[in-house]
C-alpha positions in Angstrom: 14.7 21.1 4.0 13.1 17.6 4.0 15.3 14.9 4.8 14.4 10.8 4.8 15.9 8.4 6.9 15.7 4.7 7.0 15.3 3.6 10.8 16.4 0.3 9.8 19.1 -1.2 7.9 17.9 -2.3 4.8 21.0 -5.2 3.8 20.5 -7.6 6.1 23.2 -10.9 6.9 23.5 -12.9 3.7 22.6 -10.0 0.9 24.5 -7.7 -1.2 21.7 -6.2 -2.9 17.8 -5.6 -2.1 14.6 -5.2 -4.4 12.4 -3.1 -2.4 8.7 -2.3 -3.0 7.4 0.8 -1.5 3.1 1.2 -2.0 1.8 4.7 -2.8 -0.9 5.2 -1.2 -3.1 7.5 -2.9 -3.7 11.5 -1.4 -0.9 11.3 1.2 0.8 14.4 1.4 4.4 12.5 2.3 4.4 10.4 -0.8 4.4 13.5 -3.5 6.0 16.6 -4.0 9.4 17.8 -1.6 8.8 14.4 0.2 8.8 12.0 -2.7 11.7 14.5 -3.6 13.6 13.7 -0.3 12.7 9.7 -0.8 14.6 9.8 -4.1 17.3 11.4 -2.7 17.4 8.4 0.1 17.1 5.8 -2.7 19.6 7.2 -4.7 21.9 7.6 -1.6 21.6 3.7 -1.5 22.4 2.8 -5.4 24.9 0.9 -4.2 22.2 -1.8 -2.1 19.2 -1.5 -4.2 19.4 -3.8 -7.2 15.5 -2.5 -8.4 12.9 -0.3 -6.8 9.3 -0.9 -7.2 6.5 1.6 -6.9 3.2 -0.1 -6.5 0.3 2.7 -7.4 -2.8 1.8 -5.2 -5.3 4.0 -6.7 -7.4 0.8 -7.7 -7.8 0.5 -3.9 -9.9 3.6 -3.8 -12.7 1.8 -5.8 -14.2 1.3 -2.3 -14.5 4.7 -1.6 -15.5 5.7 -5.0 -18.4 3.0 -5.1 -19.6 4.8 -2.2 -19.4 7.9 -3.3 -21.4 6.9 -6.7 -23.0 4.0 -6.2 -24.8 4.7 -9.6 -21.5 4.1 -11.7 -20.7 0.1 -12.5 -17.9 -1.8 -11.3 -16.0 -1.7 -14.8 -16.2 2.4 -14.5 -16.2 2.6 -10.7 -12.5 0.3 -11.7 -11.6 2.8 -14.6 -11.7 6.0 -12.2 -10.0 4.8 -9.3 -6.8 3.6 -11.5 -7.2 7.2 -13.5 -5.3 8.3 -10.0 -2.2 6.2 -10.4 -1.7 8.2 -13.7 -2.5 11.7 -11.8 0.1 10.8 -9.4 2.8 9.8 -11.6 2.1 13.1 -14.0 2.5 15.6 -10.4 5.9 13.2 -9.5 7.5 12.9 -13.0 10.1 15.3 -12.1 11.4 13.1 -9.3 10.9 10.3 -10.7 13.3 11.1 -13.9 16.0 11.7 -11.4 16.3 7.9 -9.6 19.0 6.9 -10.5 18.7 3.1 -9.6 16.4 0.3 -12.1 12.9 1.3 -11.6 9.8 -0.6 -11.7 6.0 1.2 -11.6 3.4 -1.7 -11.1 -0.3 -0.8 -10.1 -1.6 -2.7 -7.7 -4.6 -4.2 -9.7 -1.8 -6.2 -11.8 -0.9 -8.1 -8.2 -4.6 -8.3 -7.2 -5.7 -9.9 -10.7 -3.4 -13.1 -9.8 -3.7 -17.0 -8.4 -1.4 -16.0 -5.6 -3.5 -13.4 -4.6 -6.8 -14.5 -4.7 -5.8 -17.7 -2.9 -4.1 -15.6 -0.6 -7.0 -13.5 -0.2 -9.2 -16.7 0.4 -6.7 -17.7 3.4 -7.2 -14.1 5.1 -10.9 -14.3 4.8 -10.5 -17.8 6.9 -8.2 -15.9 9.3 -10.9 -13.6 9.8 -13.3 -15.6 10.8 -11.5 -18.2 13.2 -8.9 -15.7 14.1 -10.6 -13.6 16.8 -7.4 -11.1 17.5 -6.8 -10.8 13.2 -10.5 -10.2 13.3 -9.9 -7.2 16.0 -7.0 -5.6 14.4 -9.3 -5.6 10.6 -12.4 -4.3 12.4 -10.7 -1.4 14.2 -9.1 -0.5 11.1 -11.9 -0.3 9.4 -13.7 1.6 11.9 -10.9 4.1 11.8 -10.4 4.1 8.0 -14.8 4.3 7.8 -14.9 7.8 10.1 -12.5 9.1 8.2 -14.4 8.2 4.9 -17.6 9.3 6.3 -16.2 12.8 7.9 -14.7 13.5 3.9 -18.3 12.6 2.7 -20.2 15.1 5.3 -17.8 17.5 3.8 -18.9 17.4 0.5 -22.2 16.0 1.1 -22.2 13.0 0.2 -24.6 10.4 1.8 -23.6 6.9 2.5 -24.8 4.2 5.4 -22.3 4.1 8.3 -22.8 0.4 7.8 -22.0 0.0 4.0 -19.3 2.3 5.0 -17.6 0.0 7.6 -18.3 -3.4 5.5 -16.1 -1.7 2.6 -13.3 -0.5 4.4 -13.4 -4.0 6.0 -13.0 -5.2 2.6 -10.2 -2.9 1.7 -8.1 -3.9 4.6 -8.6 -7.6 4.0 -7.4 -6.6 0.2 -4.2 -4.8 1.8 -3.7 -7.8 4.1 -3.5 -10.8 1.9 -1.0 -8.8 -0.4 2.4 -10.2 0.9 2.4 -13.6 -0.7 1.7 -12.1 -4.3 4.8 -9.4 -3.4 6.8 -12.3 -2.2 6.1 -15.0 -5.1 7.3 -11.4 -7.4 10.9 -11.4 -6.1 10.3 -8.4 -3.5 12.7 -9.1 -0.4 12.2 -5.5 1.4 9.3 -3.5 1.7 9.9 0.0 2.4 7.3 2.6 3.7 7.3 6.0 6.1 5.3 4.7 9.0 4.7 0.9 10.4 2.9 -1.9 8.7 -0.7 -2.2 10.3 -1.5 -4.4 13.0 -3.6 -6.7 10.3 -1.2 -6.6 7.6 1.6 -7.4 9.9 -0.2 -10.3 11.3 -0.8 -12.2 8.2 2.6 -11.9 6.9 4.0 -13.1 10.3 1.5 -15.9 10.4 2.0 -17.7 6.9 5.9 -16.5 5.8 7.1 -16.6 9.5 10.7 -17.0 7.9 10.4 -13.0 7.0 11.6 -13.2 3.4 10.4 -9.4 2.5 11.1 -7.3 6.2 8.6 -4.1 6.6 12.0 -1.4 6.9 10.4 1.9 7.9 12.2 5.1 6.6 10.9 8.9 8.2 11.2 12.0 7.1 13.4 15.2 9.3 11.8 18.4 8.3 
């Protein structure tokens, strides 16, 4: 039996209630089937402290990858297939879904990234980047690490891409994750939830520029 556990109180001093975002993060294997079921179970176990919960579908994230993979296809359609796995994901979890029993919320991610907030926020983390030498460490290593792992899938299934055009979109991607926060914040979100730490990039632009910590990472972790 799955279990999830937040390590963390989520009410902190000076709240009654939270709205918490958790991101989905497209082909994880703990964020569908018996451990989404065990996170709704958690949720629910928490009605009482969780005013609204919002699921943020990321597939329009994976347009990196899939521009990669096809680099043949336009933007527009490269966009089109990439969001088609928000609706794949919330078709495999409907049964879980149906059963939270606190005010839910689904929001794909392209809805933040199409804003002012963001793209002014996304503006700020491309200055961070380039007179920021430790932000620019922690975006190039994940990229590095998120690139081999896009190339090894590739190699699998023979697809052909530069290791370099490989790199310079994954750098792209993690910039996109990283300038996220202010969008989430300006939304109403005062708790992010996820099962595993923020990343070292996304964690140091949030520090940076909302240093009073209006929306806390909480992490919650799964017993199996």
């Amino acid at each position: 039996m799955i279990v999830a556990r937040f390590k963390a109180p989520v009410i902190r001093p000076g709240l009654t209630q939270v709205h918490v975002l958790l991101g989905i993060s497209m082909g994880q294997y703990y964020l569908c089937g018996d451990y989404f079921a065990a996170f709704v179970k958690l949720i629910n176990a928490y009605r009482s402290s969780i005013k609204k919960l919002t699921l943020v579908p990321t597939g329009d994230l994976k347009r990196y990858v899939i521009q990669l993979e096809q680099p043949q296809l336009a933007a527009d359609k490269v966009e089109v297939l990439a969001r088609q796995l928000n609706e794949v994901w919330l078709q495999e979890q409907k049964r879980w879904l149906e059963q939270l029993i606190v005010p839910l919320e689904i929001i794909p991610w392209e809805k933040f990234r199409l804003t002012n907030t963001f793209q002014a926020s996304f503006a700020l983390t491309s200055q961070e980047y380039l007179a920021n030498a430790a932000f620019q460490k922690y975006v190039n290593e994940l990229a590095e690490k998120y690139s081999l792992r896009t190339l090894e899938h590739f190699s699998s299934i023979g697809v052909k891409t530069k290791s370099e055009d490989c790199f310079n979109a994954m750098k792209c991607y993690c910039m996109e994750e990283s300038s996220m926060y202010a969008e989430f914040i300006r939304y109403g979100i005062n708790t992010q939830i996820y099962p595993g730490k923020w990343n070292k990039a996304m964690e140091h632009m949030y520090k940076k520029y909302a240093p009073a910590d209006p929306m806390p990472w909480v992490e919650f972790r799964f017993n199996v």
